[in-house]
N, C-alpha and C positions, 0 to 999 in steps of 0.2 A: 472275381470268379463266382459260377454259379452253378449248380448242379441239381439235376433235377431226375424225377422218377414216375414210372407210370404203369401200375400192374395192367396186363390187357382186359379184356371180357371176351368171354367165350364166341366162339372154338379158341383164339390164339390163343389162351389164358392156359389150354390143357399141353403147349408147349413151351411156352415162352415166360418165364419166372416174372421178368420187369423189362421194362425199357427206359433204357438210360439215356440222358443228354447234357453232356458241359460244356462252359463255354468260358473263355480267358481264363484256361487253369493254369496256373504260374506254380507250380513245384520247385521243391529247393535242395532238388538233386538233380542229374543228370538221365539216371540209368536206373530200373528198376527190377526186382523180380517178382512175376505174376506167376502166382503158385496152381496147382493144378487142383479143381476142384472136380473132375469127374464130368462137365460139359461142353456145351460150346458157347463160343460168343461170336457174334455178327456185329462188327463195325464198319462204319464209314465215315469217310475223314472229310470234317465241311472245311477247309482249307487247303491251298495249294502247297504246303510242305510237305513232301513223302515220310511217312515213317519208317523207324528202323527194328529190325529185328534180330538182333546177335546173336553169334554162336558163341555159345555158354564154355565152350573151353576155349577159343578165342577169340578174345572181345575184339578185337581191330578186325576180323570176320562181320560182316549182316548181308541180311535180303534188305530191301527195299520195299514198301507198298506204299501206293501212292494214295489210291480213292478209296473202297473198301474192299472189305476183305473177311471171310470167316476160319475161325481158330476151332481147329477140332478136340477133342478131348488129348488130355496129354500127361504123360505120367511122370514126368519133370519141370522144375518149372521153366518158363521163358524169361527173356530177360532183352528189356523193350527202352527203349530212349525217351525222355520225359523231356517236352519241347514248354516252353515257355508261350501262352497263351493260347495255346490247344484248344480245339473244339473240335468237340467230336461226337456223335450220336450209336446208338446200340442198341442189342438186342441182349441177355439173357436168360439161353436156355435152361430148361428143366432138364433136369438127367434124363438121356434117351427124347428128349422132345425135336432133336434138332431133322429126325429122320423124317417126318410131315414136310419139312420144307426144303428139304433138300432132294428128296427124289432118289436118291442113292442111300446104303446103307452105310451107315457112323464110321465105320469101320474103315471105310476107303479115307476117313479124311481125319483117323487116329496118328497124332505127332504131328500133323502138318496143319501150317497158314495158309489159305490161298486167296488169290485175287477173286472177287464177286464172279468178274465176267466171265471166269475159269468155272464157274459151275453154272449162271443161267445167263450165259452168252451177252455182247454189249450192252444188249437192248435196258439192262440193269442201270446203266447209268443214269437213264430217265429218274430212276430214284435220287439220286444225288440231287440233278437238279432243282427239282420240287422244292427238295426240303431245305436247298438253299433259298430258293424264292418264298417261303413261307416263314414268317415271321412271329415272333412270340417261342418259347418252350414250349409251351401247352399246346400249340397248334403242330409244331415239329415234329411230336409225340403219337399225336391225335394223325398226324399224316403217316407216320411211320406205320403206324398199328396200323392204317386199313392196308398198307403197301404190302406186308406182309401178311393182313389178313388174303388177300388175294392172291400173293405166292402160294398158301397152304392152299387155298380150293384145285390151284394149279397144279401141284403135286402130288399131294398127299397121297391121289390113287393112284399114285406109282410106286408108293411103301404103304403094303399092305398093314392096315391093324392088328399087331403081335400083340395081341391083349393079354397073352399067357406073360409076355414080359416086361408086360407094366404092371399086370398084379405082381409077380418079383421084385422087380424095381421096387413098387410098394413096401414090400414085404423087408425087404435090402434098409432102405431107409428109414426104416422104423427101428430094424434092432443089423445094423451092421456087422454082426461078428461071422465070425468065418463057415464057424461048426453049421451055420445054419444055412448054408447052401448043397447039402449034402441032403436036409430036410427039404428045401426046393424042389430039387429031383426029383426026390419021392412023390411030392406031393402033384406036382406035375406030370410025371407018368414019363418023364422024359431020361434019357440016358445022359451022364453027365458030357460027354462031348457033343451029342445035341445042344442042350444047355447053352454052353460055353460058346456055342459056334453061334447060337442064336441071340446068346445075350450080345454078343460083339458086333452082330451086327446091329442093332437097335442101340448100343448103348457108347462102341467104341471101346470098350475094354473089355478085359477079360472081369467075370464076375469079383475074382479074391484080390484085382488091381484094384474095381470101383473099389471094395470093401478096405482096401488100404489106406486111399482117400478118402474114403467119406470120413474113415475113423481119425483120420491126421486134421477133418474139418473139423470136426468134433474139438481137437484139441483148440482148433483156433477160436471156431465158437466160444470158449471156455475163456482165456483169454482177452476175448474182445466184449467179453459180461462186464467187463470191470470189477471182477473180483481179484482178491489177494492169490498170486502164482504160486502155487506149489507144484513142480514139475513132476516129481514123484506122488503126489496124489493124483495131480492132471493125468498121468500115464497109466495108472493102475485103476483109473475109475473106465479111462476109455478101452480098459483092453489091453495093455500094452504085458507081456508076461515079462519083462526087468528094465531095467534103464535104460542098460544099453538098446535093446530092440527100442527102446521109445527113440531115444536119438538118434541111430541109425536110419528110421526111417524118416524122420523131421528133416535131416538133412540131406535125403534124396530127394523128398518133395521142393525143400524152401533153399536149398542150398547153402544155408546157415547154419548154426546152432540152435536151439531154442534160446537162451540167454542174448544171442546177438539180436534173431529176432524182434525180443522184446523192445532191445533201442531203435529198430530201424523200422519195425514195423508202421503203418500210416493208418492213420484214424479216417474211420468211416470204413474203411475195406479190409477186412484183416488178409487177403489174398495179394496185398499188393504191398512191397518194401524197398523199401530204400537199399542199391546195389552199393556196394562200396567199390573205393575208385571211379 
């Protein structure tokens, strides 16, 4: 197995976090859950096995995707079939980055998977191709970034620059708490369901959902420091006003406890864990 990583250079860079790509990843479980971080992800599958994407209260339930496909922002997590020697290539967006390249607002594609050719028609698959015939990581990577460097020149002026809501964003992800989207408003000039309507579209949630998630990353952040777990100090440093509210919420996002987490969780990605059964 081999996994690999590749921050872009601008423009993409001011959407797109990294770009991923593995290859023979052999996992040693079946089923996993991908927790919700607040963006989106664009993948495409360089092999002919379809993936699976279950329904979280009945697992004998999935969709199907075959080539690729982009995952929108989501406020539970999914929970996806781990195939033995998988390869696959990706995108990782920024919070609110996905709106440059998708042409449509975040919002239409909040809770939902879909196939690539479902938003920029078959002609998409030419992508696949390429980066099957192209050989190396580093070239896969290098092909991906200009692939989607030229989606964004394609789109982007069909979502106009909401610069008011990337200075928030900004502002959001520096200090996530709640009290201070009430100071947004203000500071913006805007009424809060302006606000609300506007952040959704740019970002796919509603402001106090991001701010839910960002704070439940924060706990995984913490976590994946390698430092010593203290779940009551982890929860009261991030915010959390008693235990209970810490747990309640861990377990809408990750489906787990915090404690089971710890055992299932998978090194190198704290968003991604081992399902039981």
């Amino acid at each position: 197995m081999s996994i690999h990583q590749r921050v872009p250079s601008a423009p993409l860079n001011h959407y797109v976090a990294w770009l991923w790509y593995y290859v023979d990843l052999f996992p040693d479980h079946e089923r996993e859950h991908v927790l919700p971080d607040g963006t989106f992800e664009l993948m495409i599958n360089l092999e002919e096995r379809p993936r699976k994407l279950f329904d979280r209260t009945n697992l004998s339930r999935h969709q199907t995707f075959r080539r690729g496909w982009m995952s929108g922002t989501h406020k539970e997590y999914l929970v996806i079939d781990a195939l033995q020697g998988s390869t696959m290539i990706g995108a990782h967006f920024k919070p609110g980055g996905a709106t440059g390249l998708l042409g449509i607002p975040a919002a239409e594609l909040t809770g939902r998977v879909v196939e690539l050719d479902a938003l920029w028609g078959n002609d998409i698959w030419d992508w696949r191709e390429q980066l099957f015939s192209t050989t190396g990581p580093q070239r896969k990577l290098a092909l991906f970034e200009k692939l989607l460097t030229e989606r964004l020149s394609q789109t982007n002026s069909k979502c106009p620059d909401n610069r008011r809501m990337k200075w928030a964003l900004g502002r959001l992800l520096q200090t996530p708490e709640l009290p201070s989207i009430r100071v947004l408003t203000q500071e913006l000039g805007m009424s809060h369901k302006h606000f609300i309507e506007q952040f959704r579209r740019q970002v796919g949630l509603t402001p106090k959902l991001f701010c839910r998630i960002r704070r439940f990353q924060q706990v995984l952040a913490h976590v994946q420091s390698g430092k010593n777990v203290k779940w009551a100090d982890i929860a009261c440093n991030c915010g959390y006003f008693d235990q209970a509210h810490f747990v309640n919420d861990f377990v809408a996002f990750a489906g787990l406890n915090p404690s089971a987490y710890l055992r299932q969780h998978l090194e190198g990605d704290p968003n991604f864990v081992r399902a039981n059964g």
